[in-house]
N, CA and C atoms as a LAMMPS dump frame, in Angstrom:
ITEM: TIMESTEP
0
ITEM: NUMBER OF ATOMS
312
ITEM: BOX BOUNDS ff ff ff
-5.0000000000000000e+02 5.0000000000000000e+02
-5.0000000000000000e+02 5.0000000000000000e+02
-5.0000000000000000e+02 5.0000000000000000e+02
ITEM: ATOMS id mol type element x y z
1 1 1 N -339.895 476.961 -391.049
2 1 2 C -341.067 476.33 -391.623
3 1 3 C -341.199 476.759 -393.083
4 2 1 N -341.566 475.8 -393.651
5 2 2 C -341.76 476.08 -395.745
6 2 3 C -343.117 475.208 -395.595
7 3 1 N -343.629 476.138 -396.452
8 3 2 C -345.019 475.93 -397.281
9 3 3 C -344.806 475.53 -398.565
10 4 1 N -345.071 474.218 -398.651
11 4 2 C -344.879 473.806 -400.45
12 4 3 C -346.672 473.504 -400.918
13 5 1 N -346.706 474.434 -402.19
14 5 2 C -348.144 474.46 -402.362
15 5 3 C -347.781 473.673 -403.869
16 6 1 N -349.342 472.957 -403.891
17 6 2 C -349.515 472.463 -405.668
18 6 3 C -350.535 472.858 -405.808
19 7 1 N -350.955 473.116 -406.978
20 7 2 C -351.794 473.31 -407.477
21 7 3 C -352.575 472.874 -408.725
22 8 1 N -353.714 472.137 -408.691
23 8 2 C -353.952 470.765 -409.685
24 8 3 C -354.776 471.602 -410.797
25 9 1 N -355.151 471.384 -412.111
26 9 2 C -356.381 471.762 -412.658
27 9 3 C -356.184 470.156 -413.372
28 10 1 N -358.093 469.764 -413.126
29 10 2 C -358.158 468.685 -413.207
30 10 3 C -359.565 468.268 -414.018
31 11 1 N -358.952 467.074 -415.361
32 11 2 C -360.432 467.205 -416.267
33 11 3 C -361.738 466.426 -415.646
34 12 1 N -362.722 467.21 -415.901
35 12 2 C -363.844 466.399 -414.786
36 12 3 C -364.433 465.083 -415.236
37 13 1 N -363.797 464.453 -416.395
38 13 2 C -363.838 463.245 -416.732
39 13 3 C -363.058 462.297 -415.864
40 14 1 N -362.398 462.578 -415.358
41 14 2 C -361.34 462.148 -414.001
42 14 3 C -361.057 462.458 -412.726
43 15 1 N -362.417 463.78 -412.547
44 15 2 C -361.712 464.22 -411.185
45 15 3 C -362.153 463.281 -409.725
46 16 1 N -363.039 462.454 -410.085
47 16 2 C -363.67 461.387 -409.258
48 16 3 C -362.499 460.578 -408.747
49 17 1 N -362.223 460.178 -409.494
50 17 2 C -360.704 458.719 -409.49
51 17 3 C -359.369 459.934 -408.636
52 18 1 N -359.274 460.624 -409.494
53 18 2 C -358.46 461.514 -409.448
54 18 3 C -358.21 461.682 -407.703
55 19 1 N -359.399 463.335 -407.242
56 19 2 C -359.825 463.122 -406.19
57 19 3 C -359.217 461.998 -404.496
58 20 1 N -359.938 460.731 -405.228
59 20 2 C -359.598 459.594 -404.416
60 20 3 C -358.097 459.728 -404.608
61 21 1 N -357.451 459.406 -405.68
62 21 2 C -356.064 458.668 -405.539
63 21 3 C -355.648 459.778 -404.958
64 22 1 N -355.259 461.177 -404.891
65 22 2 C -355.313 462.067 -404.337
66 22 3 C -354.893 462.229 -402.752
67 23 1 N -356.245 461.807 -402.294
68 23 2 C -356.261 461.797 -400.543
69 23 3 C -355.259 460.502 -400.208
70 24 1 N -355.176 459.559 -401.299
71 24 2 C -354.285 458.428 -400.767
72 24 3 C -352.482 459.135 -400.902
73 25 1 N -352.652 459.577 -402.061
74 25 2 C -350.856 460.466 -402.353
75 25 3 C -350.775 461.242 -400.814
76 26 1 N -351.589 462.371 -400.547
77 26 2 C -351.305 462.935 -399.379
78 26 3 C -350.565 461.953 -398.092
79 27 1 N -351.749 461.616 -398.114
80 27 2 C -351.155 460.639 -396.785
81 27 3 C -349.633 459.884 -396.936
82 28 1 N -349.315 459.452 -398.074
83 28 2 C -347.807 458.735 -398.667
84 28 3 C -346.801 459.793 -398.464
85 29 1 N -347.54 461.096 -399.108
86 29 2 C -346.487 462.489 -398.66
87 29 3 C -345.903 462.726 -397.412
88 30 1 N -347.005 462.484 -396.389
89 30 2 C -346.873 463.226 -395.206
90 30 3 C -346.172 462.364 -394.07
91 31 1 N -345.973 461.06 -394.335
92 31 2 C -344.829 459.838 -393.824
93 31 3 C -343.226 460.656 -394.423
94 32 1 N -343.29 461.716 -395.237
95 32 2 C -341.953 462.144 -395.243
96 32 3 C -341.547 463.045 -394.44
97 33 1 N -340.008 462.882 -394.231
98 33 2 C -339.582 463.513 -392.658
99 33 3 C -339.642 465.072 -393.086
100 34 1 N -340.156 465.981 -391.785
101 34 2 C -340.553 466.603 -391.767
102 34 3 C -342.271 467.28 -392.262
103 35 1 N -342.629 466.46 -392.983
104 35 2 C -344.448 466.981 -393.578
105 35 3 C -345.269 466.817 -392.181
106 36 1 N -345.151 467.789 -391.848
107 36 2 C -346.265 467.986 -390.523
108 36 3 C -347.714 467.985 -390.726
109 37 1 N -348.132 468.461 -391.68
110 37 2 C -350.168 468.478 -392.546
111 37 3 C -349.99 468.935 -393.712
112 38 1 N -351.219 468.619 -393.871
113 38 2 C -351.667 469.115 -394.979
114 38 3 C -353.019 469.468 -395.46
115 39 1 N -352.725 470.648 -395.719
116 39 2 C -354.29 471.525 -395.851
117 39 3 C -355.104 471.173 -397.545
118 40 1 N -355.891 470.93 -397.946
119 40 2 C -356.713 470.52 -399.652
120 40 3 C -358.03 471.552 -399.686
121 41 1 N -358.111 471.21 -400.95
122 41 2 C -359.284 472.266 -401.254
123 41 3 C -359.589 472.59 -402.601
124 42 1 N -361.164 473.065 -402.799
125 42 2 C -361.437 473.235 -404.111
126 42 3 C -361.328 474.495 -404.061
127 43 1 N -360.802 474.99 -405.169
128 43 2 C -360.761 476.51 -405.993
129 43 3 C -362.184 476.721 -406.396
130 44 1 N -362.825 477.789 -405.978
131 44 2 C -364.034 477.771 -406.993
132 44 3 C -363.923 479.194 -407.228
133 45 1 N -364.409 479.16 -408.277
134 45 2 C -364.342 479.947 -409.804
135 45 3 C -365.798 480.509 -410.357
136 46 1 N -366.519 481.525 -410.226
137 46 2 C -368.116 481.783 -410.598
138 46 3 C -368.521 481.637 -412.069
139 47 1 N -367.239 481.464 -413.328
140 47 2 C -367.556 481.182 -414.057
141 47 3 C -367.34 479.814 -414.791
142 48 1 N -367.366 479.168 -415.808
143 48 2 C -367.561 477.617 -415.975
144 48 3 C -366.437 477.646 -416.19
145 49 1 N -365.833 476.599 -415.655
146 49 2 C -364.579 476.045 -415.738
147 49 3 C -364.287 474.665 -416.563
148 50 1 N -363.214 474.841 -417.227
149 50 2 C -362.904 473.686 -418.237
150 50 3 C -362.291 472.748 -417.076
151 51 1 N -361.639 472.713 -416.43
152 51 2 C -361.084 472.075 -415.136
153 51 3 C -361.313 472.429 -414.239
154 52 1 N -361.71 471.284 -412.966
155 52 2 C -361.791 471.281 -411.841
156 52 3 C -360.342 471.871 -410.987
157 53 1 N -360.368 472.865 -410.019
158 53 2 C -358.869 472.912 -409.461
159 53 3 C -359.005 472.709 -407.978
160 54 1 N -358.222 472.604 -407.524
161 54 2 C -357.65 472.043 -406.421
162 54 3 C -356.332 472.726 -405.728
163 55 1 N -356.355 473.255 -404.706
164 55 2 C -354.753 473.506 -404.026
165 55 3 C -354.716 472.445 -402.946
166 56 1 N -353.251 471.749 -402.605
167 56 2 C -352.84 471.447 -401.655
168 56 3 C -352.008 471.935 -401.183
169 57 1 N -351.919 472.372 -399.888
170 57 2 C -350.533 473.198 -399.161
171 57 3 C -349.804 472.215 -398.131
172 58 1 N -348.541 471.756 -398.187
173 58 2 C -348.12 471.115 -396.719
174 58 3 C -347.581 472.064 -396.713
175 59 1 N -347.443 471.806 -394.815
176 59 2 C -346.844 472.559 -394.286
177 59 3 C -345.636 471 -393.86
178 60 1 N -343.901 471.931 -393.701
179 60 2 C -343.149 471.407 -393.855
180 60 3 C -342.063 472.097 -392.343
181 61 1 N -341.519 471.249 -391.36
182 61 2 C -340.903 471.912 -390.501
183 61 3 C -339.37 472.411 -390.945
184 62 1 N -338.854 472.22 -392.274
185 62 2 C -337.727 472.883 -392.8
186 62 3 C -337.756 473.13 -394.076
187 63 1 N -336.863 474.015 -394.592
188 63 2 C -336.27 474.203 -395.904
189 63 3 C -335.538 473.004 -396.371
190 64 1 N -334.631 472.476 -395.626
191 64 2 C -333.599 471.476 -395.712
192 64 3 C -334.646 470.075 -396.037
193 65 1 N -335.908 469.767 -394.955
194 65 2 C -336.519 468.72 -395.424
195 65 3 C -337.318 468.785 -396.592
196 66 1 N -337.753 469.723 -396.908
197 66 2 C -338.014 470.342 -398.248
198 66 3 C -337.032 469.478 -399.384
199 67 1 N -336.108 470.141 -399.539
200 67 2 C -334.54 469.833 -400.151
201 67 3 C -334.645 467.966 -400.904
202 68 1 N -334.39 467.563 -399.565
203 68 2 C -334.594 466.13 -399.364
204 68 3 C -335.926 465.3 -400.013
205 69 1 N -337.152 466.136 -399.646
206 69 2 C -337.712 465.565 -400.31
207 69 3 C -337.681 465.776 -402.389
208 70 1 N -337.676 466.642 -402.357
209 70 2 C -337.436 467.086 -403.772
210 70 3 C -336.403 466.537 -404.76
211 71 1 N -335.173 466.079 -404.091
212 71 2 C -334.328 465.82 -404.423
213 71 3 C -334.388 463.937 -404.553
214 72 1 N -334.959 463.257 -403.193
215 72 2 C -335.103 462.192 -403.497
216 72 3 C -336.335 461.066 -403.618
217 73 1 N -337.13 461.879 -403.43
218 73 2 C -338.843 461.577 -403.748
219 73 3 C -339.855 462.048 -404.609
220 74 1 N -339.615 463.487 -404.951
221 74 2 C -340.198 464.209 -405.677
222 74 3 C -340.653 463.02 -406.908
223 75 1 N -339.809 463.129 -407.472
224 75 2 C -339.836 462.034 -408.771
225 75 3 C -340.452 460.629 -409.002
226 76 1 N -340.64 460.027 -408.444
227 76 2 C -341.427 459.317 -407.734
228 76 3 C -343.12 459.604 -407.797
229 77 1 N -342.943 460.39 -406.802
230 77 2 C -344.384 460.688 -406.463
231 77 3 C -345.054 461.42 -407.665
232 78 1 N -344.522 461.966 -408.255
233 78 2 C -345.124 462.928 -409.444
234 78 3 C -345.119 461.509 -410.49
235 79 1 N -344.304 460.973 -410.88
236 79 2 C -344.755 460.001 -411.866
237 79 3 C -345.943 459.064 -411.275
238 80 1 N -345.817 458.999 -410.318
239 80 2 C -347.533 457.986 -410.053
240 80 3 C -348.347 458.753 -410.174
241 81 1 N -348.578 460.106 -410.194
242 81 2 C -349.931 460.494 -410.812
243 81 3 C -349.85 460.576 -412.02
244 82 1 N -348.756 460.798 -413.092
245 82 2 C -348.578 460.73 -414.376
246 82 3 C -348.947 459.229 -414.843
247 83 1 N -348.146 458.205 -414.788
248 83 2 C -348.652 457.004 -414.861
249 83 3 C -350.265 456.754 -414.593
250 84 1 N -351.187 457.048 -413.819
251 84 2 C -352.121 456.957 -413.947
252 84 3 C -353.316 457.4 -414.464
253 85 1 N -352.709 458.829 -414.908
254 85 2 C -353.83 459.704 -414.839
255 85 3 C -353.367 460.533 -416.407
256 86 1 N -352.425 460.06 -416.69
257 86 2 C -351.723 460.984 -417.979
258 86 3 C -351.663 462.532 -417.855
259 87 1 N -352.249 462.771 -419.034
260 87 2 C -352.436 464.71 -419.074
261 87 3 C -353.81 465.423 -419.128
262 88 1 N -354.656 464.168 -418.521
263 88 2 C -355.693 464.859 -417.446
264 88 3 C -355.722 465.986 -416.856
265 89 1 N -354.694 465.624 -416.566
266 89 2 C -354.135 467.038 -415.07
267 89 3 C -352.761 467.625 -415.504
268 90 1 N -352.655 468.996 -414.698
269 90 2 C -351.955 469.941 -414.816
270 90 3 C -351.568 470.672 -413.461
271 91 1 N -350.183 470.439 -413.12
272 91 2 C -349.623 470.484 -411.192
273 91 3 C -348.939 471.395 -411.982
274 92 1 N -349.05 472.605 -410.752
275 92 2 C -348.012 473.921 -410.945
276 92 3 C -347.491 473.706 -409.187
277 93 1 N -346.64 474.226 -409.136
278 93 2 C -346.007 474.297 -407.449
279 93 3 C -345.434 475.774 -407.2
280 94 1 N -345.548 475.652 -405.729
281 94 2 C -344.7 477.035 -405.491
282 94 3 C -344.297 476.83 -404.203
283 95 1 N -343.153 476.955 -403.452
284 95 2 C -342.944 477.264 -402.22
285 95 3 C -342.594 478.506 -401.689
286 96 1 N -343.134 478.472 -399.697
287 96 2 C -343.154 479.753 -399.241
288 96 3 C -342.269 479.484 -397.74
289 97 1 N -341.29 480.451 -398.031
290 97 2 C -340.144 480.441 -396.878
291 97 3 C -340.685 481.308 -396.088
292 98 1 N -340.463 480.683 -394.824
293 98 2 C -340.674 481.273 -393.497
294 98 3 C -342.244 482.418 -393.406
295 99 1 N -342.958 481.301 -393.974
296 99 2 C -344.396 482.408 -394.096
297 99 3 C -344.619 482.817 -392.497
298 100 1 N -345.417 483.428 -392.492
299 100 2 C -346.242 484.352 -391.479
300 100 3 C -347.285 483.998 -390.775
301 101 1 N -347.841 483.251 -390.013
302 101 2 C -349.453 482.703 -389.763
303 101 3 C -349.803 483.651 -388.612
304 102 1 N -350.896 484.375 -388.828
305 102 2 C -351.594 485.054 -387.992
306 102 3 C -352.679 484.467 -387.71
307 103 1 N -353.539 484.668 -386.108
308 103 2 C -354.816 483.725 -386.397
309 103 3 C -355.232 484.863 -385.242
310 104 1 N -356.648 484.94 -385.627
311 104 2 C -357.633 485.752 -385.05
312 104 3 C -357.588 485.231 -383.512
């Protein structure tokens, strides 16, 4: 299992639209083989923030489908939020091999 996380900071002149197109990308993501869910969420921050942020985490049942997607979708999907949204926004990523889930 791989955890591929993004992480958005997003200008609040856009985060409305944004937001929306957003929950629609997820769902387009998660039709790729292997994306089992996907977890969203606001970052909050106690002091004022110039951008709104956001993490999304899928969870992914391989490294290899990982691979695949990156290799032949990635590109794609990242230019439709570019195309729409310009440099509004700011996506950092990170992935996590063979994480750990503990649950109470």
């Amino acid at each position: 299992m791989v955890i591929y996380e993004v992480n958005l900071d997003v200008d609040h002149d856009i985060f409305n639209d944004y937001y929306y197109w957003l929950m629609e990308h997820i769902k387009e993501m998660l039709k790729f083989d292997g994306f089992k869910k996907a977890e969203i969420g606001l970052i909050e921050h106690q002091e004022e923030q110039a951008k709104m942020k956001i993490r999304v985490s899928y969870t992914i049942a391989s490294y290899d489908s990982l691979q695949a997607y990156l290799s032949q979708h990635a590109e794609k999907m990242r230019a439709d939020a570019v195309n729409k949204f310009g440099d509004k926004f700011i996506a950092s990523r990170r992935i996590i091999k063979d994480p750990i889930i503990l649950e109470a």
